[in-house]
Residue, then its C-alpha position, 0 to 999 in steps of 0.5 A: x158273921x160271914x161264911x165262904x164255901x164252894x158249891x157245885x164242884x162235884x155236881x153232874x148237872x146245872x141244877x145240882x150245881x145251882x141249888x144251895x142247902x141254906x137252912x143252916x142260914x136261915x137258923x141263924x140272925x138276920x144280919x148274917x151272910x154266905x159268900x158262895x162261889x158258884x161253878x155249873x155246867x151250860x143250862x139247857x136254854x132250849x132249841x135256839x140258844x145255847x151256852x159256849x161255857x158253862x156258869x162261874x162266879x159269886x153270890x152273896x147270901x144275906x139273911x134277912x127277917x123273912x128269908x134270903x137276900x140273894x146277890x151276886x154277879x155270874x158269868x158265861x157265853x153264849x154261842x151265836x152268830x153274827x148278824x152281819x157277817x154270819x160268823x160263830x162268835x162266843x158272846x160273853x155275858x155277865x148277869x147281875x143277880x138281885x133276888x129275895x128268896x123266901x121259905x115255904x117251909x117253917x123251919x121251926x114248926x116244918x109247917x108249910x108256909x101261905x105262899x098265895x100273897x106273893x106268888x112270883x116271889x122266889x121260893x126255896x124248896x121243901x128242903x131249904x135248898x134255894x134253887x137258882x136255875x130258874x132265876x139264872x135261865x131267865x138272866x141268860x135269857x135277858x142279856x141275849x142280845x137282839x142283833x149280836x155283832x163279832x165287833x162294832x164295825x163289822x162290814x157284813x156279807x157282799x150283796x153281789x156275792x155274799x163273801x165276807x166283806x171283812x175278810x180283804x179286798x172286795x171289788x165287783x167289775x160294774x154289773x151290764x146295764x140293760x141297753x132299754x135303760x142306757x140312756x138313763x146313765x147319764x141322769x145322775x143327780x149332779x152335787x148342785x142339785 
């Protein structure tokens, strides 16, 4: 049986957004999914990265014999800078999302489950919800690139003055040479050598 509904439509924060009421899944056989769209407002990614838009896109809840199968892709932006040319530039990125997601709770006895085996393992809350934005946070995270660039063949910054070097025609008149070192002008290397 498959399912589609839209979750975090009227959500205030990313958290609401990106927690998902799924004890009505888990009652049901394995075998059984939930298609879900997800919309959340930008994450709080800390002081040195932030989100330009906020997170879109689809998973897929399958119900398995220990918990959820929890797989989708979602998208966004990040708000960077070049590092050649130091432009603002809005960096799209797509995060795949792979997780089993398993209960501390017995849906049946409401007995808390032993979590100690694996400790790492995604949990759903007290309240069968799952709860995805640690998960999402650590995607954006990863997908952050080391040395951003606004297009693959960005000249960068002048060493002389600093301008854009994309930005048009960019010529320096040759700088003085120190008159102690003119006569080592005429020590280029000459193409025989």
């Amino acid at each position: 049986m498959t399912t589609t509904s839209r979750q975090g439509q009227k959500s205030q924060s990313a958290a609401d957004a990106l927690a998902v009421n799924v004890a009505g899944l888990l009652g049901e056989p394995a075998g059984t999914t939930h298609d879900i769209e997800i919309s959340s407002p930008a994450l709080d990614l800390g002081p040195d990265l932030r989100q330009s838009r906020g997170i879109r896109g689809r998973l897929r809840l399958s119900r398995t014999n220990r918990g959820l199968l929890v797989k989708g892709r979602l998208f966004t932006s990040l708000a960077l800078v070049c590092s050649r040319c130091l432009r603002d530039l809005d960096y799209p990125v797509e995060m795949e999302i792979e997780e089993e997601a398993l209960p501390t709770i017995d849906l049946a006895s409401g007995m808390p489950l032993d979590t100690t085996a694996e400790p790492d393992a995604l949990r759903l809350t007290d309240h069968h919800e799952l709860a995805l934005e640690e998960a999402v946070r650590d995607a954006i995270l990863l997908t952050e690139p080391i040395a951003p660039l606004c297009r693959e063949d960005c000249p960068g910054l002048c060493v002389i003055c600093g301008e854009e070097l994309g930005s048009g025609p960019h010529d320096h008149p040759d700088a003085e040479i120190d008159p102690r070192l003119e006569a080592l002008r005429g020590f280029g290397l000459s193409k025989d050598a």
